[in-house]
C-alpha positions in Angstrom: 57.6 147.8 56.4 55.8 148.3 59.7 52.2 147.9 59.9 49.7 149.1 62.1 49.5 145.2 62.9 53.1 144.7 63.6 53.3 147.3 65.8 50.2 146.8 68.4 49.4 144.0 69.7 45.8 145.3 70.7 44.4 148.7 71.4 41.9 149.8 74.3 39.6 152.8 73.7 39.2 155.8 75.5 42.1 158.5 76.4 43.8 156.3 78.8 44.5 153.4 76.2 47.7 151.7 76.2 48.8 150.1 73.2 51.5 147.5 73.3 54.0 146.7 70.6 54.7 142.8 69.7 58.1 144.8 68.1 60.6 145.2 70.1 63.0 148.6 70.6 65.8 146.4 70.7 64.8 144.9 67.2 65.0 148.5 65.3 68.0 149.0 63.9 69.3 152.6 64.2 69.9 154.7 61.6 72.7 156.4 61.0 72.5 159.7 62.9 72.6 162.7 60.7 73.1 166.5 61.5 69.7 168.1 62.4 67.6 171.3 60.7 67.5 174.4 62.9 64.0 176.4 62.5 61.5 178.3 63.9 58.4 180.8 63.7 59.1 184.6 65.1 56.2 186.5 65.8 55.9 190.3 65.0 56.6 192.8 67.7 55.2 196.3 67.4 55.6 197.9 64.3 57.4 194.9 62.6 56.3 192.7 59.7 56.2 188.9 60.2 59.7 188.7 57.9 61.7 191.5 59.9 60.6 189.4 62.7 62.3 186.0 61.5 65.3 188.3 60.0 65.6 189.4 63.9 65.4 185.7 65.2 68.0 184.6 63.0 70.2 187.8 64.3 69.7 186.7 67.9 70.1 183.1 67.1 73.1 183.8 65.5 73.0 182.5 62.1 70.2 181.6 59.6 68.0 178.8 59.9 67.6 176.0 58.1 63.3 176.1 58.0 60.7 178.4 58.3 57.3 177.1 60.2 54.3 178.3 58.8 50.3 177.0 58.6 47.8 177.7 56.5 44.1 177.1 56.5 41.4 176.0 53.9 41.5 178.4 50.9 44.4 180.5 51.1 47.4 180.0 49.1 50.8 179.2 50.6 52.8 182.0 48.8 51.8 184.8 51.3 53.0 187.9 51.4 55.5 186.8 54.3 56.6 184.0 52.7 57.4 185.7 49.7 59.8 188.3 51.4 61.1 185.4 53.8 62.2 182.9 50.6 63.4 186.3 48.8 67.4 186.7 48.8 66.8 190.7 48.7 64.7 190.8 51.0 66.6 187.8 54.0 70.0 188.4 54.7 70.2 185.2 55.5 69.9 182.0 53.1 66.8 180.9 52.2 65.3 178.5 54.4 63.4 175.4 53.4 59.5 175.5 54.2 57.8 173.3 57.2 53.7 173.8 56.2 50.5 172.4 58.0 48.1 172.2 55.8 44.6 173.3 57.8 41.2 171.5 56.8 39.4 174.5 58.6 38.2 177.8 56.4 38.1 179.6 60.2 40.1 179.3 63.1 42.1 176.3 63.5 39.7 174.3 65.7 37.2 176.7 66.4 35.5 176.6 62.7 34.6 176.0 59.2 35.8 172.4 59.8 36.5 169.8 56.6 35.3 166.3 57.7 38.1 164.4 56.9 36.1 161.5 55.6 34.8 164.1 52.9 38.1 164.8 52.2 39.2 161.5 52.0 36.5 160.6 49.5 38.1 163.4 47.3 35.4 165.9 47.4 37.6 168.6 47.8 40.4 167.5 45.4 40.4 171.2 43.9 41.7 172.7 46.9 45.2 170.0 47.2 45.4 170.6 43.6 45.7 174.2 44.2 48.0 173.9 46.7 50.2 171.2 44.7 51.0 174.1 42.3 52.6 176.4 45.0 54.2 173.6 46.9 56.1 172.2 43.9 57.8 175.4 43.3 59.1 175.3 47.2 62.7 173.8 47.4 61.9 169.9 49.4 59.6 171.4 51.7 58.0 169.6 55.1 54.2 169.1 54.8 52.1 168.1 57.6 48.3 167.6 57.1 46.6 168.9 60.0 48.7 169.3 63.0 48.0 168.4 66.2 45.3 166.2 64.6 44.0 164.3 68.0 42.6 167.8 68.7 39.9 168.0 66.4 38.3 164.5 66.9 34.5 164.1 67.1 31.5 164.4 65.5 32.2 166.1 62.1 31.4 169.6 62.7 32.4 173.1 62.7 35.1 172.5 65.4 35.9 169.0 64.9 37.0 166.7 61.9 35.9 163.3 62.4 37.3 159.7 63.9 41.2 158.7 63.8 40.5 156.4 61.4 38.9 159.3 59.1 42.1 161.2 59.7 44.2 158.9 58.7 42.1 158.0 55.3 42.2 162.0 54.5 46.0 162.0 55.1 46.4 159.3 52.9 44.1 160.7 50.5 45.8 164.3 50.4 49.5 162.6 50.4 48.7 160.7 47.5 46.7 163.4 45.7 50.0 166.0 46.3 52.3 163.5 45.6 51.2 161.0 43.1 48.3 162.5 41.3 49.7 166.1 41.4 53.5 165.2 41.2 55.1 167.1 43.7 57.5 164.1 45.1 60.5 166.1 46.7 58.7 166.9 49.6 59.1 165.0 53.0 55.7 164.2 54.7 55.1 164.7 58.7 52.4 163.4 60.8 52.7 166.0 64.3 51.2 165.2 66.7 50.0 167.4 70.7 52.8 165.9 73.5 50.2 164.9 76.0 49.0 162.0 73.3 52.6 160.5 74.2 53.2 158.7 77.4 52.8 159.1 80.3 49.1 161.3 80.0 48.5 159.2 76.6 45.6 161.2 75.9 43.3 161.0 72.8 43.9 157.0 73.1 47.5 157.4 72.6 49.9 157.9 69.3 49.4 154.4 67.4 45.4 155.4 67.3 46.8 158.2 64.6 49.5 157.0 63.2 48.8 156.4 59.4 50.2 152.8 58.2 49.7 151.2 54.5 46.9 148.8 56.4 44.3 152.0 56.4 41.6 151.6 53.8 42.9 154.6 51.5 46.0 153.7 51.5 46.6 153.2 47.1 50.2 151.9 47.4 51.0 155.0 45.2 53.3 157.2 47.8 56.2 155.7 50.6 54.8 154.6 54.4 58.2 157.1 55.1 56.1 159.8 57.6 58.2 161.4 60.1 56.8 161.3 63.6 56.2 165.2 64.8 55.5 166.5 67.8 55.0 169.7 69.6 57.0 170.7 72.7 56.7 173.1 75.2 58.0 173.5 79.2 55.0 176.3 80.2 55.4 175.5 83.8 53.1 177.2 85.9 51.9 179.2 83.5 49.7 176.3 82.0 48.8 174.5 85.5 52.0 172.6 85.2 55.3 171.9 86.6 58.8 172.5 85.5 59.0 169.7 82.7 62.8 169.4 81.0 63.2 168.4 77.9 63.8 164.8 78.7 60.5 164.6 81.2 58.5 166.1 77.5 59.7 163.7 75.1 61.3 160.1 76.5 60.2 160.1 80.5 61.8 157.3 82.4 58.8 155.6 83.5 57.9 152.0 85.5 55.0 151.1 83.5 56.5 148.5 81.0 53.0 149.3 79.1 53.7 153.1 78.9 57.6 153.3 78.1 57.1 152.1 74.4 54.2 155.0 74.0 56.7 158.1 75.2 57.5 160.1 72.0 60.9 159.1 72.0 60.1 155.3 71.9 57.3 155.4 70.0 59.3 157.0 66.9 61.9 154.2 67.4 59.8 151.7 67.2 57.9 152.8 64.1 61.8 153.4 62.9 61.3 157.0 61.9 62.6 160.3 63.1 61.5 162.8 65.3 60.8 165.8 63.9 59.8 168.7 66.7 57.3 171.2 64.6 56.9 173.4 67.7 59.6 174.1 70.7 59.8 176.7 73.2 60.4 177.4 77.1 59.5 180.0 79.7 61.5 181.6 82.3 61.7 179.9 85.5 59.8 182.9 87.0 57.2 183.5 84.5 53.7 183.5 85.9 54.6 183.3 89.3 57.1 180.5 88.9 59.7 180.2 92.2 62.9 178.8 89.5 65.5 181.8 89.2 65.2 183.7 86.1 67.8 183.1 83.3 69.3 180.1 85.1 66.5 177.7 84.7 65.6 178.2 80.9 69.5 178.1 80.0 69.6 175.2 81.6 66.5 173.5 79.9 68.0 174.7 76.3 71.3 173.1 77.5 69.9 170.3 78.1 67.4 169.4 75.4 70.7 170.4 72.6 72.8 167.2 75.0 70.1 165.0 75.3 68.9 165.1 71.5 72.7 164.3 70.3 72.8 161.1 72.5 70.2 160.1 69.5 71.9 157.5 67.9 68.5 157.4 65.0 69.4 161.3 65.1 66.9 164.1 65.1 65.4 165.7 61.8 64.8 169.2 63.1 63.5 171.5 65.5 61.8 174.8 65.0 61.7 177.1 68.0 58.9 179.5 68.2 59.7 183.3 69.2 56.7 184.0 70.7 54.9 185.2 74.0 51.7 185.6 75.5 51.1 181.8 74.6 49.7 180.6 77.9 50.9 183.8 79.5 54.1 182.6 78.7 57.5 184.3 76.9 58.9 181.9 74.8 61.5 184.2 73.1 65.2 183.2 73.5 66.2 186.9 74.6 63.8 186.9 77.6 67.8 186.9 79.7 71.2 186.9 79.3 71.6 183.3 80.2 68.9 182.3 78.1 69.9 183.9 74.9 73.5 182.7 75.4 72.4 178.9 76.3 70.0 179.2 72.6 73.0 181.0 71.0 75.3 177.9 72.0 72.8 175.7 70.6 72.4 177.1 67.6 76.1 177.4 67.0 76.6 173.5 67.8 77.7 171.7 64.9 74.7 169.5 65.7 72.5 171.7 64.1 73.8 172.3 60.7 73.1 174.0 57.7 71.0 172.7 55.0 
């Protein structure tokens, strides 16, 4: 078992902290690589509900996917309406998926408001609401949960918009883990911790990934539940669309970088030295053109799904999934696969690839 200890050899505060590992990559042993879980989330388009939607992903993609990405906030119940038709065999033409879910301490907008502190959740002060969800979650088929996505987002002061400290988030994750799963039973699920890309080297903000990362060392940590997280991250190439440049999948996830410090702290390195999986909640691309980009349009996004489907089966530790998100207007952005010809038959390819199979 690795412990925060083991790992880190000291920490510095502030968003440029670098954290280095007395545990050497070359001392993990690899895993044996296993096929990976196609997913995603499909948006609505005009006059569609959220399951026609997914239905129309799958159709484009190809085939059905293994999981269906969806979040929920503070108070409502995870059997939706959507999620209902999408897990209902009349009502998919394609087989079921299994369920990714980020659980939301917020009763508003992710973020915005109606924050939980996590340290109140972590001193069980809001025990009803896991134990609600426990119910509907143990009737899912081994789901994903994730407590809080994209967590380093929501540090500060415990109000409205934020949630508290890393260390509070990672007593409330404890705390809801072990209520879910030991108190409330529901043991078939697998547990993610997801975290924004830009914590991972080389921006390492929010004081970088090991500031997050939940180990058995944490103060709520019972002893009840396995230190077995999977490492999740989100991943997007928006380009110029979000003030940056062409990223590939690569440059996102395991840059090649001088800084001996850094290299350990890409996501890539980071996972393999904790000796989990990666597991990539969020994925999508834009068109080399999009929002006034100068890349050709088709050619550059096929490429970047080409790409991402060769580099992720060079992982020898192997890849747990990826869910794709069909979306647009994200940071003026199209993210859809069908936004060209080249583009939906680069996505088609990968989803086709025996890499990616079926549940």
């Amino acid at each position: 078992m690795i412990t925060r200890r083991q790992f880190l050899a000291g920490a510095a505060a502030g968003a440029g902290a670098l954290a280095l590992g007395r545990l050497g990559l070359s001392e993990v042993a690899a895993a044996s690589p296993a096929p990976a879980h196609l997913g995603g989330f499909a948006e609505k388009l005009s006059g569609q509900s959220y399951g026609a939607a997914f239905t129309q992903y799958q159709s484009e993609a190809g085939r059905g996917v293994d999981l269906y990405r969806t979040y929920r906030s503070w108070g409502q119940s995870v059997f939706t309406s959507t999620l209902k038709s999408i897990l209902s065999p009349t009502k998919n033409p394609y087989p079921v998926p299994r369920i990714y879910i980020s659980l939301h301490p917020f009763t508003g907008t992710k973020g915005t408001s109606g924050c939980i502190p996590w340290a109140d959740i972590a001193a069980g002060q809001h025990d009803d609401m896991l134990d609600a969800w426990a119910v509907d979650l143990a009737k899912l088929d081994r789901p994903y949960i994730c407590f809080n996505h994209e967590m380093e987002n929501e540090e500060g002061t415990a109000n409205g918009s934020a949630c508290g400290t890393a260390d509070d988030f990672r007593n409330a994750y404890w705390h809801v883990r072990q209520r879910i799963e030991a108190h409330d039973g529901v043991t078939a699920a697998t547990w993610v911790v997801t975290y924004m890309r830009n914590t991972f080297a080389p921006v390492l903000m929010h004081g970088g990934p090991a500031r997050w990362w939940p180990t058995p060392s944490d103060p709520a940590y019972d002893g009840t539940v396995a230190d077995d997280a999977l490492l999740g991250v989100d991943v997007y190439n928006r380009n110029v669309c979000h003030n940056k440049g062409w990223q590939t999948f690569h440059d996102l996830v395991n840059p090649t970088l001088t800084s001996k410090r850094k290299q350990p702290l890409t996501c890539r390195r980071f996972a393999q030295g904790i000796g989990r999986r990666v597991f990539i909640g969020e994925m999508g691309c834009v068109e080399g053109d999009d929002c006034g980009g100068t890349l050709p349009h088709g050619t550059a996004k096929a490429q970047w799904y080409t790409d991402m489907l060769n580099e992720v089966k060079g992982w020898s530790d192997g890849l747990e999934a990826m869910c794709h998100s069909q979306v647009s207007g994200f940071n003026n952005g199209n993210y859809r696969i069908d936004t060209s010809p080249q583009a939906q038959a680069a996505f088609d390819q990968l989803a086709a690839d025996p890499f990616f199979a079926h549940s």
